[in-house]
LOKOL-824487 format. One record per residue (C-alpha): residue number from 1; residue in three letters; chain; x, y, z. Coordinates in steps of 0.2 Angstrom, whole numbers. Layout:
BEGIN
 pos code unit     u     v     w
 NUM  Ala    A     X     Y     Z
...
# end
This chain:
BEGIN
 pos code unit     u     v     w
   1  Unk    A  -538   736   278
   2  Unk    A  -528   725   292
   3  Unk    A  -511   731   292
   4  Unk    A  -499   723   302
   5  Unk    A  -487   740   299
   6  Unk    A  -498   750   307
   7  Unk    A  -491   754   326
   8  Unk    A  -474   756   318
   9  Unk    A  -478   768   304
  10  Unk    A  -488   778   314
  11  Unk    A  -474   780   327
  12  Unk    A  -462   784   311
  13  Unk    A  -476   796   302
  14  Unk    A  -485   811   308
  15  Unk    A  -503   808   306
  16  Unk    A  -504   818   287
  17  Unk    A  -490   806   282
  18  Unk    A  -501   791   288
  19  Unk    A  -515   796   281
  20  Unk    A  -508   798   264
  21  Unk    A  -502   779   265
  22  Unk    A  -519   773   272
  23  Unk    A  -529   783   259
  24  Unk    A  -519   773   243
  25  Unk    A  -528   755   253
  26  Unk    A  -516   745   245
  27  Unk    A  -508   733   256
  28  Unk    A  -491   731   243
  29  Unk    A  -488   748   246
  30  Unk    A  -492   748   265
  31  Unk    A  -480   731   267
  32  Unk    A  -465   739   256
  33  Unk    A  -465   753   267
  34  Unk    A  -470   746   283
  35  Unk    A  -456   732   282
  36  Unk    A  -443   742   277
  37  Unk    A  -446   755   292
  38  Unk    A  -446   741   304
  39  Unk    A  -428   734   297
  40  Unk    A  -418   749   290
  41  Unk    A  -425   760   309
  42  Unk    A  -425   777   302
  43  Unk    A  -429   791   315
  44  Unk    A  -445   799   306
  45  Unk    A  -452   794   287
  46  Unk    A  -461   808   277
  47  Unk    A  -474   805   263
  48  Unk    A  -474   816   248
  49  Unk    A  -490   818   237
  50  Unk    A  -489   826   220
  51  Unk    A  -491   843   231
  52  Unk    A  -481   858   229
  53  Unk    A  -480   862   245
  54  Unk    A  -475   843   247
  55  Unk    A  -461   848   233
  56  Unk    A  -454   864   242
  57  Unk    A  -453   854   256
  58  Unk    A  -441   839   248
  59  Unk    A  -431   855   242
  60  Unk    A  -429   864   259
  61  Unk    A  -425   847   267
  62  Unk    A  -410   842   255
  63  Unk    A  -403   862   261
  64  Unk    A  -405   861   278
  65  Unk    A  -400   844   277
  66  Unk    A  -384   849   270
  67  Unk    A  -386   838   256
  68  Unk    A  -388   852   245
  69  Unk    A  -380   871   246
  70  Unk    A  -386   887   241
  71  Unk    A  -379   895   224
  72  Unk    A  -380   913   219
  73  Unk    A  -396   913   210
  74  Unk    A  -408   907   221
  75  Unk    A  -417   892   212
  76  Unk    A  -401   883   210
  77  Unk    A  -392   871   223
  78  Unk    A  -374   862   222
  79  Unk    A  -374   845   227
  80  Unk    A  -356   836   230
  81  Unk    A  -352   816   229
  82  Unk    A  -336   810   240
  83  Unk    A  -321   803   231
  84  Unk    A  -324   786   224
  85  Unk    A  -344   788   222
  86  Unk    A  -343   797   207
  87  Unk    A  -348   786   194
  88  Unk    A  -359   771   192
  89  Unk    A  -353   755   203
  90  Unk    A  -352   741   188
  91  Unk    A  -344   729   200
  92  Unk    A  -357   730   215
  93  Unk    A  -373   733   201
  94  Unk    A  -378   715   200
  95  Unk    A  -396   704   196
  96  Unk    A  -401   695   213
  97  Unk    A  -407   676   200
  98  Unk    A  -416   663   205
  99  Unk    A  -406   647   206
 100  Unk    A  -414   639   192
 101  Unk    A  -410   656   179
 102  Unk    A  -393   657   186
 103  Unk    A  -384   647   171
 104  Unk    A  -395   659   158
 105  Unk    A  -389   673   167
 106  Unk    A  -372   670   168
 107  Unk    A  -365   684   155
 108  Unk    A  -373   696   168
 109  Unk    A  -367   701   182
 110  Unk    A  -377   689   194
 111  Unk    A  -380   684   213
 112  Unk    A  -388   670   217
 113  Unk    A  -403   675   225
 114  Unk    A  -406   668   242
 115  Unk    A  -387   673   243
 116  Unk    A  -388   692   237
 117  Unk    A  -404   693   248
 118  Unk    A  -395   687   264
 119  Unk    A  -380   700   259
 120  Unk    A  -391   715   254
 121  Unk    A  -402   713   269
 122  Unk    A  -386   714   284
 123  Unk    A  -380   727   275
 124  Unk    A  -397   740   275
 125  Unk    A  -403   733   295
 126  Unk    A  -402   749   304
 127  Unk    A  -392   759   290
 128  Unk    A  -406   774   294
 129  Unk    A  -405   776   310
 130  Unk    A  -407   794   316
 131  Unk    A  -411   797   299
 132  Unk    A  -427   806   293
 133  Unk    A  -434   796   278
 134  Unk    A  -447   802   263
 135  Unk    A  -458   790   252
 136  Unk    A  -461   799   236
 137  Unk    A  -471   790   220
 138  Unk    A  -467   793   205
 139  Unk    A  -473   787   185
 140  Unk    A  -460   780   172
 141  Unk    A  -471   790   156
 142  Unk    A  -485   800   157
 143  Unk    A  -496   796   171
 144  Unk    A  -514   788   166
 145  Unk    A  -508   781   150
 146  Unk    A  -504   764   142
 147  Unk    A  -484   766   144
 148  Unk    A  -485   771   164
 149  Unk    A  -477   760   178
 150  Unk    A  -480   767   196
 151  Unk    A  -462   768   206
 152  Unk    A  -460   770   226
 153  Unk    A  -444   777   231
 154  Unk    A  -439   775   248
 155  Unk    A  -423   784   254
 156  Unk    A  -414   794   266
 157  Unk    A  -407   805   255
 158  Unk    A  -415   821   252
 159  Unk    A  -404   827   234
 160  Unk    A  -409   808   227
 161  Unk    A  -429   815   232
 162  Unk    A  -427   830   223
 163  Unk    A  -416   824   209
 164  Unk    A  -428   813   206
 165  Unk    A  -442   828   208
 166  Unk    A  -436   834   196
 167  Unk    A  -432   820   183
 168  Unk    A  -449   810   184
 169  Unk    A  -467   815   187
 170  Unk    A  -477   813   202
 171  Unk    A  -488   800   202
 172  Unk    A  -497   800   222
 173  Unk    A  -514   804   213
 174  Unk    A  -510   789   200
 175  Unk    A  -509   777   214
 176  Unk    A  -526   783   222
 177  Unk    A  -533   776   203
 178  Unk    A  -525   761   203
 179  Unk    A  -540   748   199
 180  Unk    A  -538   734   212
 181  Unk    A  -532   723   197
 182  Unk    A  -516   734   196
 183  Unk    A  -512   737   215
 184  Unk    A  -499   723   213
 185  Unk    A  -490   732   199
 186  Unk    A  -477   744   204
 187  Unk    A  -457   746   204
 188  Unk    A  -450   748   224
 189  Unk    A  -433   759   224
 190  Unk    A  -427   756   243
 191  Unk    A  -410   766   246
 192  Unk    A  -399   775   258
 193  Unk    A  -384   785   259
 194  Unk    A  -377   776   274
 195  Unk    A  -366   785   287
 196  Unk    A  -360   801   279
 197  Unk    A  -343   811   284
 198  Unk    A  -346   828   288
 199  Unk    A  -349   834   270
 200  Unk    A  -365   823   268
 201  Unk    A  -354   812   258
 202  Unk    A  -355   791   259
 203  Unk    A  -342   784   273
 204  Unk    A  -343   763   268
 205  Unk    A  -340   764   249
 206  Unk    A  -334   745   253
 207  Unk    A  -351   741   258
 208  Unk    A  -358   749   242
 209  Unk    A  -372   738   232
 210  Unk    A  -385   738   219
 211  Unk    A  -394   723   219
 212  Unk    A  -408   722   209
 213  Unk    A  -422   710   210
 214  Unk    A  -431   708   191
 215  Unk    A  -442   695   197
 216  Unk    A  -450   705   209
 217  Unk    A  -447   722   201
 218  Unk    A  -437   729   218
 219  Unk    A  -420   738   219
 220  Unk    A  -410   739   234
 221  Unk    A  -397   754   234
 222  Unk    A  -386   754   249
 223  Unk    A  -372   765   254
 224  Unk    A  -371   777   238
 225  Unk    A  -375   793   235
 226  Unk    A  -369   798   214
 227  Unk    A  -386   797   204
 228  Unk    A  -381   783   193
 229  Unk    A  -381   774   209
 230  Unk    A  -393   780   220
 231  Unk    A  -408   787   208
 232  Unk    A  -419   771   208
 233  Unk    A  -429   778   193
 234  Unk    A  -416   779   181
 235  Unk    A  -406   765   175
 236  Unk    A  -412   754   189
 237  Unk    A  -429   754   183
 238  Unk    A  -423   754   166
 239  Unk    A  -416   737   170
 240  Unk    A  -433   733   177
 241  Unk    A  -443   739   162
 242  Unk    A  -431   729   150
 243  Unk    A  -433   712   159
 244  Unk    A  -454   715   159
 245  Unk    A  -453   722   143
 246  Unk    A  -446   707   137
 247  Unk    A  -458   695   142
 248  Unk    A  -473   705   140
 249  Unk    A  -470   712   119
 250  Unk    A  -466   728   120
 251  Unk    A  -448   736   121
 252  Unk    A  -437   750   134
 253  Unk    A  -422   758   125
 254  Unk    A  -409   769   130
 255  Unk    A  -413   781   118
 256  Unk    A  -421   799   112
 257  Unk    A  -434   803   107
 258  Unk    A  -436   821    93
 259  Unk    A  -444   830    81
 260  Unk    A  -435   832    64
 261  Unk    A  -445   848    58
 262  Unk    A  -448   852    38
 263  Unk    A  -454   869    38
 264  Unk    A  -452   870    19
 265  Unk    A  -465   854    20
 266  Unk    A  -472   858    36
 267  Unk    A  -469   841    43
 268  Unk    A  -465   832    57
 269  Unk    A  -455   815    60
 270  Unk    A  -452   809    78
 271  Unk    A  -435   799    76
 272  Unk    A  -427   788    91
 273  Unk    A  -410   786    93
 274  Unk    A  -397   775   103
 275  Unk    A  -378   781   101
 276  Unk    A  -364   772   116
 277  Unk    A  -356   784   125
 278  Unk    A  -347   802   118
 279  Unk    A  -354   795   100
 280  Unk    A  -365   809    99
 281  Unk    A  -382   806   107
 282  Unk    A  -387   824   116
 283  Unk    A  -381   834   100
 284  Unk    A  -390   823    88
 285  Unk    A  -406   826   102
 286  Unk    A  -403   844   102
 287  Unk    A  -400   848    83
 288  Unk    A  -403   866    83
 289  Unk    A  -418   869    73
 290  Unk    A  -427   853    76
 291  Unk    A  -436   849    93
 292  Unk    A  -434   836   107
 293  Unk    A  -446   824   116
 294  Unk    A  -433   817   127
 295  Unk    A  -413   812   131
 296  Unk    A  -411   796   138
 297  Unk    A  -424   782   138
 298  Unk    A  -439   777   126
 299  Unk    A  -453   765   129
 300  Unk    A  -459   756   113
 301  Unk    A  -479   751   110
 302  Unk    A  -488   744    99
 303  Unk    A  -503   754    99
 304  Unk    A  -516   750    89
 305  Unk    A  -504   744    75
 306  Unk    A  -492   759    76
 307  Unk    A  -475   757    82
 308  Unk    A  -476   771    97
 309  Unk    A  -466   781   110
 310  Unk    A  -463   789   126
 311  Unk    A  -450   799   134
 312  Unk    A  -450   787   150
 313  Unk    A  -442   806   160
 314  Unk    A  -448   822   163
 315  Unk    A  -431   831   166
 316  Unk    A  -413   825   162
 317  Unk    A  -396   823   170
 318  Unk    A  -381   827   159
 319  Unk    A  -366   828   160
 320  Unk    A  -361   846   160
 321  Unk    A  -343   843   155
 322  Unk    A  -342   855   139
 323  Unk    A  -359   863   140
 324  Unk    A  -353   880   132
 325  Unk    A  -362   893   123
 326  Unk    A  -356   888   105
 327  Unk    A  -358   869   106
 328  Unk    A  -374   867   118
 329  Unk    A  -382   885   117
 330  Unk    A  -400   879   123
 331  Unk    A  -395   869   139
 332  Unk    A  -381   883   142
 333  Unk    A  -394   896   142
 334  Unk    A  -405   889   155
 335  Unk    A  -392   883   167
 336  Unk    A  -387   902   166
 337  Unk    A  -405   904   171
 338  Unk    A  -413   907   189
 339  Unk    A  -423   891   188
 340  Unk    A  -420   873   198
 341  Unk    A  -407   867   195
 342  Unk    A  -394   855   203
 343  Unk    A  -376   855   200
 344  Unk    A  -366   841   205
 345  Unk    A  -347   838   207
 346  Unk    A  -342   854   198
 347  Unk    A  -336   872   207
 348  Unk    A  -345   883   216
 349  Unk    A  -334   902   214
 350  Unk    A  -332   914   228
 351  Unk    A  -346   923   219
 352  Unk    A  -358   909   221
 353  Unk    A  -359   903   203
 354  Unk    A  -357   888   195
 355  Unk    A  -339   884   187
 356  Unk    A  -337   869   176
 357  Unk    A  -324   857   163
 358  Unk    A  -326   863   147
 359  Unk    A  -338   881   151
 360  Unk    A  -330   892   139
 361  Unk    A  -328   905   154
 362  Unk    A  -313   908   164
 363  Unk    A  -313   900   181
 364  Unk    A  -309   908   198
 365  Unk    A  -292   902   206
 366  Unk    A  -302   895   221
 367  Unk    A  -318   889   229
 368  Unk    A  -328   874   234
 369  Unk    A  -331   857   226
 370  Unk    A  -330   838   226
 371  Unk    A  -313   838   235
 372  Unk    A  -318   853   247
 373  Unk    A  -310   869   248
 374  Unk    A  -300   872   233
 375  Unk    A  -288   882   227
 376  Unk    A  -278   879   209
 377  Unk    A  -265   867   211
 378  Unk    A  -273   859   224
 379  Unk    A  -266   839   224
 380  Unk    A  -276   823   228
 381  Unk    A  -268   811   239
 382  Unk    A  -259   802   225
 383  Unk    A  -252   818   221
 384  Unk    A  -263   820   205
 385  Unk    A  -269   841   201
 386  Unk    A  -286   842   206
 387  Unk    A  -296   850   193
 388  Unk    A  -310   864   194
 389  Unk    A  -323   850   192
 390  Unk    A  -324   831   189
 391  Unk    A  -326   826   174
 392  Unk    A  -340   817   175
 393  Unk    A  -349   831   186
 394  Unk    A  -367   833   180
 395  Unk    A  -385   844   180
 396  Unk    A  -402   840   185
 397  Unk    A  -415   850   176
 398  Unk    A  -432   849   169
 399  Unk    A  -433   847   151
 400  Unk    A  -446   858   148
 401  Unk    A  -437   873   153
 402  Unk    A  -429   871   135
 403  Unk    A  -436   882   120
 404  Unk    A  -435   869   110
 405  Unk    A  -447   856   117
 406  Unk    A  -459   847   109
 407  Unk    A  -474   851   121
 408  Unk    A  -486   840   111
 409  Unk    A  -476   826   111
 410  Unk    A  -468   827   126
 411  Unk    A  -485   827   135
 412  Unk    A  -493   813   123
 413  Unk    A  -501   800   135
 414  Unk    A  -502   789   118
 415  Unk    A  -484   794   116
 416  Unk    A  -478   800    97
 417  Unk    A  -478   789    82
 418  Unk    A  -459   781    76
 419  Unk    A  -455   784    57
 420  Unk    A  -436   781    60
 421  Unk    A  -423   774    72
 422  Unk    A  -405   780    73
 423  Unk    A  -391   770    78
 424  Unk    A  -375   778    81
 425  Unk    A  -356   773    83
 426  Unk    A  -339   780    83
 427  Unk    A  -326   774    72
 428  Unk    A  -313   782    61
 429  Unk    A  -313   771    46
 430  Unk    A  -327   760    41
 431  Unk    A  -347   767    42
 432  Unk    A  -352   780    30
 433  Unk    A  -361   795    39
 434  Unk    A  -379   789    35
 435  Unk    A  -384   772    27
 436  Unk    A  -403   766    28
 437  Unk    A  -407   747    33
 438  Unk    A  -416   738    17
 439  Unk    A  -429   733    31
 440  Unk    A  -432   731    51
 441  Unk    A  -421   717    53
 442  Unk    A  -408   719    46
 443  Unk    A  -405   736    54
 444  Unk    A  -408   728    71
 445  Unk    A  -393   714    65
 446  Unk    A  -381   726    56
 447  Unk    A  -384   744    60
 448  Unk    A  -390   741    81
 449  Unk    A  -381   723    86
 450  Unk    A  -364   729    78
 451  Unk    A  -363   746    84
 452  Unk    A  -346   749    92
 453  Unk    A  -337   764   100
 454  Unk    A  -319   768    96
 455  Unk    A  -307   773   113
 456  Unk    A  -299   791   108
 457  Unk    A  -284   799   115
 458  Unk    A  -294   804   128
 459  Unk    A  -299   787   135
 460  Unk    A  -288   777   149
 461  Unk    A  -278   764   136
 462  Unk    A  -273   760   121
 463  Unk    A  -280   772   108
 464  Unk    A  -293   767    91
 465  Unk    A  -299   750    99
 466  Unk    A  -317   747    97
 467  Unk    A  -328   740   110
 468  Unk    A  -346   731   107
 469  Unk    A  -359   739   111
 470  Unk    A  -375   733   104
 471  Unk    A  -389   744   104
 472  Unk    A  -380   755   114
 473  Unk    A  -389   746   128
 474  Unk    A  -377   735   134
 475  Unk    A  -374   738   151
 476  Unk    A  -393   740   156
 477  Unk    A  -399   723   146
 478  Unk    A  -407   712   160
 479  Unk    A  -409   695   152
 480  Unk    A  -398   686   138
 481  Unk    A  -391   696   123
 482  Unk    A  -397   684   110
 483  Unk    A  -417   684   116
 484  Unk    A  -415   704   118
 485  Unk    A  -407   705   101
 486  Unk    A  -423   694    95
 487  Unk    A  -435   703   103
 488  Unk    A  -431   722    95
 489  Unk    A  -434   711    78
 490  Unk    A  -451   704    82
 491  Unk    A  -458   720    90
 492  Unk    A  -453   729    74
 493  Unk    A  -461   716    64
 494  Unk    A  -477   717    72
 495  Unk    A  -481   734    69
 496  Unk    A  -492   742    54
 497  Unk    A  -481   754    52
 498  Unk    A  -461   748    54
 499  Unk    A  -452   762    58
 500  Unk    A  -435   763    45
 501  Unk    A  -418   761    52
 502  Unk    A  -402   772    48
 503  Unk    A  -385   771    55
 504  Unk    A  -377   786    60
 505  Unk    A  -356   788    61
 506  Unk    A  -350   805    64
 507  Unk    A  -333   801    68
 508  Unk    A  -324   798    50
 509  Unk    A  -307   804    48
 510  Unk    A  -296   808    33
 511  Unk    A  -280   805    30
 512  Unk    A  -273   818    39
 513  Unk    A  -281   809    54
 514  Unk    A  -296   824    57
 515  Unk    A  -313   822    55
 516  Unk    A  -321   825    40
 517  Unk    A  -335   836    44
 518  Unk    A  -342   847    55
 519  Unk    A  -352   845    74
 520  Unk    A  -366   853    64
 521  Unk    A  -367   841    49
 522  Unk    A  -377   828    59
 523  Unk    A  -391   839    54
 524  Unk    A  -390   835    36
 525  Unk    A  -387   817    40
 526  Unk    A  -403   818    48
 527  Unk    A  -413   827    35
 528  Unk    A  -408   813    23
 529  Unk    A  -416   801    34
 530  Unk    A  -431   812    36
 531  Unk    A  -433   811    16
 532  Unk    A  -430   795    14
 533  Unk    A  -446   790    28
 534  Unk    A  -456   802    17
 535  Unk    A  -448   796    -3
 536  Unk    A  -441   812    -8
 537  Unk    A  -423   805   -10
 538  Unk    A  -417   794   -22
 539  Unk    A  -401   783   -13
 540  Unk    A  -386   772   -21
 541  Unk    A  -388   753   -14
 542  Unk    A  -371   746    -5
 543  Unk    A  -370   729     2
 544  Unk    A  -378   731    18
 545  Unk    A  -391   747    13
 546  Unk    A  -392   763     5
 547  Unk    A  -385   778     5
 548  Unk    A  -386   796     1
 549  Unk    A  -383   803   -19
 550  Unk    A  -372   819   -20
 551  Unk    A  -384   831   -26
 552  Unk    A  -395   827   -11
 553  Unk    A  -380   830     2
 554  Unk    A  -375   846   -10
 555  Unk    A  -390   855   -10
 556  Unk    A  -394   849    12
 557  Unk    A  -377   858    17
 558  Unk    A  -381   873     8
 559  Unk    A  -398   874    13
 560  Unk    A  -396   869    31
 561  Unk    A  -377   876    34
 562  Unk    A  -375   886    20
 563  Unk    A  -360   875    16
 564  Unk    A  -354   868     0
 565  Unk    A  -350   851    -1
 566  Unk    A  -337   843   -13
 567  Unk    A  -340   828   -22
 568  Unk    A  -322   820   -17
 569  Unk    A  -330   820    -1
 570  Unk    A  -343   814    -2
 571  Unk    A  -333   800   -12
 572  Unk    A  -322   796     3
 573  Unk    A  -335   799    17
 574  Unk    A  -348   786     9
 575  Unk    A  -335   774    -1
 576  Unk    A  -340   756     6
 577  Unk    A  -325   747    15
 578  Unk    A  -327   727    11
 579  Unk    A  -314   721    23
 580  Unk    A  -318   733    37
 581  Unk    A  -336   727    38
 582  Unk    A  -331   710    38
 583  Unk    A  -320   713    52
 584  Unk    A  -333   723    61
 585  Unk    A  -346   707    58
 586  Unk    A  -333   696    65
 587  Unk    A  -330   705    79
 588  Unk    A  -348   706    82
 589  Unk    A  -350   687    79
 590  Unk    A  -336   683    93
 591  Unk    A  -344   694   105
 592  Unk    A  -360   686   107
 593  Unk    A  -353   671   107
 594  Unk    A  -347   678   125
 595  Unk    A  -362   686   129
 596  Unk    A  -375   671   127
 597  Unk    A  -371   656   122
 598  Unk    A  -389   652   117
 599  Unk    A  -390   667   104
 600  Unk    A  -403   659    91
 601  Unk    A  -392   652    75
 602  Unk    A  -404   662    65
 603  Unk    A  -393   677    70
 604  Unk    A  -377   670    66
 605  Unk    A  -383   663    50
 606  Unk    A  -390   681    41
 607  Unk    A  -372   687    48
 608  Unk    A  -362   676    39
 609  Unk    A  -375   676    23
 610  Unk    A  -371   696    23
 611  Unk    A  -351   693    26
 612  Unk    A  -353   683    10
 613  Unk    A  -362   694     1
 614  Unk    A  -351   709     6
 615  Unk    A  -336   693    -2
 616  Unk    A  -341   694   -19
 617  Unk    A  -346   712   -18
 618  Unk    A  -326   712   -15
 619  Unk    A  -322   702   -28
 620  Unk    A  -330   710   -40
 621  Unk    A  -328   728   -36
 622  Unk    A  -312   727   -24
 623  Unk    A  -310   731    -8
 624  Unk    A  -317   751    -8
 625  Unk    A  -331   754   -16
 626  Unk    A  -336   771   -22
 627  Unk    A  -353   773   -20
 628  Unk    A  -364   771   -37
 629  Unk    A  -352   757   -43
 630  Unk    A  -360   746   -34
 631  Unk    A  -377   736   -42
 632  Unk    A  -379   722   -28
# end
């Protein structure tokens, strides 16, 4: 194979590293690598393999490094962002669109092309000089299957190497397979840290971009270190996999993937969910008593008629803020654990151990974290209280460490079959608990395109407004709203066996202004769906779907929380509010509108059919319908 990359590689590499490039004969792979050595100058580049010994080596190097630092139990490290690099970078995350897409991308946050190119490019020349650089390859799915995509990350970071280690398999050995008709398809993740203070922490956070190139399938991360921003693999490629996916029929969501378990039936019903932001999307994952496939992101197929999943990661990164022994027992137990693990942003104690917002353990007074050495009443330099930890300080672990895995699935090269989707919101007054769709679209239209979340006391401004977020996929959609919005309804419609929808809501309040039920009852909510895929519930209709009967929600608290249940409620909880769900479809309508101007009319027209619909029902009925008073 003619490489004209060779005498600059091989002056980069040692000759194992070399070797390992030369072996894959696959020139995309040789030219990614080659061309960025030549322009980004790093001192030395290292190729990992799928190795453990390649592995240990990625883990001793983000140490020594100082990337990393030693906690007291010995498989766990603490890795600290700098100030101002602790979140993902909306306004520098932007699509690098060709000029002729430029006016269909305009809702997006775009950069011409050629422009974006020009920009991204000054910014990385020479940004790893003196730096040692690793090449790692990684699968989104399981390797060798129908749902895999080969990744190349490129980096000089070595905690974005063994974050990502850690979050995504291997794939070296997958890329040796690779028939010559799919050498051409894979994702390229280029990033570097850029200079970094003494802490290993990101120096030109004004020089910070995330440009992304969906026409070519490459990412260019530059001067960033957070793992929202830096970790190629995971909403960057997600961005990726949404734009192919859209063109090629199949779908990537920002959702779970689990197990609802009958025991009583000895059953099992593999359930996705989406759910914005603190709407309760980990807890409904990790139900206790039911089993989890995966956290974060799904890829949909149709597979031989059967609407199918994958968990696209092999490990997850949290956010550890309120990971306590009572609320998340399973994921508290094994970061207690001497197993790999990576904390970021939280504290490190004189006695070595992890410190965290939320822990249900008394902190010590002092010790290391984001800001440096702390001690309590430590003030930032706008005079603000530095906390123990940030609060958006995460962890990096594999999700098969947790007892409640579902191995078969989470291995599943065909992935596991759908039988429901979730989608869930937050708001105080207007969706019931648990409602089923009447069919696949119009769940996609009212239970996933209308989903909002409601700001709470705890969010900067005003209190109780609710944003849009359709799908809960909103800031990772890579092509027009509309066309997405279009393109969940015909993958749904092209299966055999269409998956049923149910909205979730666990966030009603009474009129004393708490919530209505407990953190646990999302486990009943659940159950109800599980029925309903298999028809052991009956359900009262509503204007937009059907919801539970009393008896059935009675007799699922005492079985599954040995709670009773009262029937005013249940009435209250599941009462259908005509004029709040006209204003939440109006809402809905108006911001579309903003997002895409081309959203199909057909969209528009089934909301303002069910907005008359849910008119008469009004007229007829009034304004709060108890449920079983209404007969459609």
């Amino acid at each position: 194979m003619s490489n004209a990359f060779e005498t600059i590689l091989k002056s980069k590499m040692s000759e194992q590293s070399y070797r390992k490039i030369e072996a894959l004969n696959n020139p995309k792979v040789m030219e990614f690598i080659g061309s960025f050595a030549e322009h980004c100058d790093p001192a030395s580049i290292y190729v990992c393999g799928d190795s453990e010994e390649d592995k240990q080596y990625v883990r001793d190097q983000a140490l020594s490094q100082g990337e990393e630092h030693p906690m007291a139990l010995s498989k766990q490290t603490i890795h600290w962002d700098g100030y101002g690099d602790q979140a993902r970078d909306k306004v520098n995350t932007k699509f690098m669109v060709y000029k002729e897409n430029l006016e269909r991308m305009k809702s997006l946050n775009s950069v011409e092309y050629e422009e974006g190119l020009a920009e991204i490019m000054d910014i990385s020349k020479g940004i790893m000089n003196g730096k040692d650089v690793v090449v790692l390859f990684f699968s989104e799915g399981p390797t060798e299957s129908p749902f895999t995509i080969p990744c190349i990350q490129m980096t000089d970071s070595w905690y974005v190497a063994h974050s990502e280690q850690i979050l995504y398999r291997t794939a070296y050995n997958h890329f040796l397979k690779m028939p010559e008709s799919e050498k051409d398809h894979f994702y390229r993740f280029i990033h570097s840290a850029g200079e970094v203070d003494e802490r290993k922490c990101t120096v030109n956070l004004d020089k910070r971009r995330i440009y992304m190139d969906t026409q070519n399938n490459i990412v260019y991360s530059m001067n960033d270190q957070y793992a929202g921003n830096s970790i190629g693999l995971k909403k960057h490629s997600m961005r990726l996999a949404i734009n192919e996916s859209g063109k090629n029929g199949w779908l990537c969501e920002h959702m779970f993937v689990m197990a609802a378990v009958n025991e009583e039936k000895n059953r099992k019903t593999y359930f996705c969910g989406a759910y914005p932001s603190a709407c309760g999307k980990t807890s409904t994952a990790m139900i206790p008593g039911e089993q989890i496939v995966g956290d974060d992101i799904a890829y949909f197929r149709n597979i031989n008629g059967e609407f199918r999943a994958v968990n696209v990661e092999f490990g997850m990164f949290g956010i550890i803020k309120d990971v306590n022994a009572k609320d998340d027992p399973l994921i508290f137990e094994n970061l207690m654990k001497d197993q790999e693990v990576i904390f970021s942003n939280i504290l490190k104690g004189p006695d070595g151990k992890p410190y965290w917002l939320g822990m249900g353990v008394e902190p010590p007074d002092e010790g290391f974290n984001h800001s440096g050495e702390w001690k309590k009443g430590n003030k930032d330099a706008k005079g603000n209280e530095i906390d123990i930890a940030h609060g958006n300080a995460r962890y990096t672990m594999r999700l098969d460490y947790l007892a409640n895995i579902d191995k078969d699935g989470f291995e599943a090269k065909d992935g596991v079959m759908v039988q429901g989707v979730l989608y869930g919101g937050r708001d105080s007054d207007t969706t019931v608990p648990v409602e089923e769709s009447p069919d696949w679209k119009d769940g996609i239209l009212l239970k996933a395109a209308t989903l909002e979340s409601e700001t709470t006391s705890a969010t900067l401004g005003a209190e109780g407004v609710r944003k849009p977020s359709p799908m809960a996929n909103l800031d990772f959609v890579s092509y027009p709203l509309g066309e997405y919005t279009m393109n969940n309804i015909k993958f749904g419609e092209n299966v055999d066996n269409t998956p049923k929808i149910f909205s979730n809501n666990y966030f009603m309040r009474g009129k004393d202004g708490n919530f209505i039920t407990s953190k646990l009852a999302k486990r009943v909510w659940l159950h109800w769906a599980e029925g309903r895929v298999h028809g052991d519930y009956e359900a009262c209709e509503t204007p937009t779907g059907k919801i539970p009967l009393y008896q059935d929600l009675k007799d699922l608290f005492k079985k599954y929380l040995d709670e009773d249940f009262a029937e005013d409620t249940y009435t209250y909880l599941f009462t259908f509010r005509c004029s709040k769900w006209i204003e939440k479809i109006e809402r809905t309508k108006t911001f579309y509108v903003k997002m895409d101007a081309n959203t199909p009319k057909e969209i528009f027209e089934y909301w303002d059919a069910t907005i008359a619909r849910i008119q008469t029902a009004k007229e007829k009925y009034g304004d709060l319908i108890e449920p079983g008073k209404y007969q459609g």
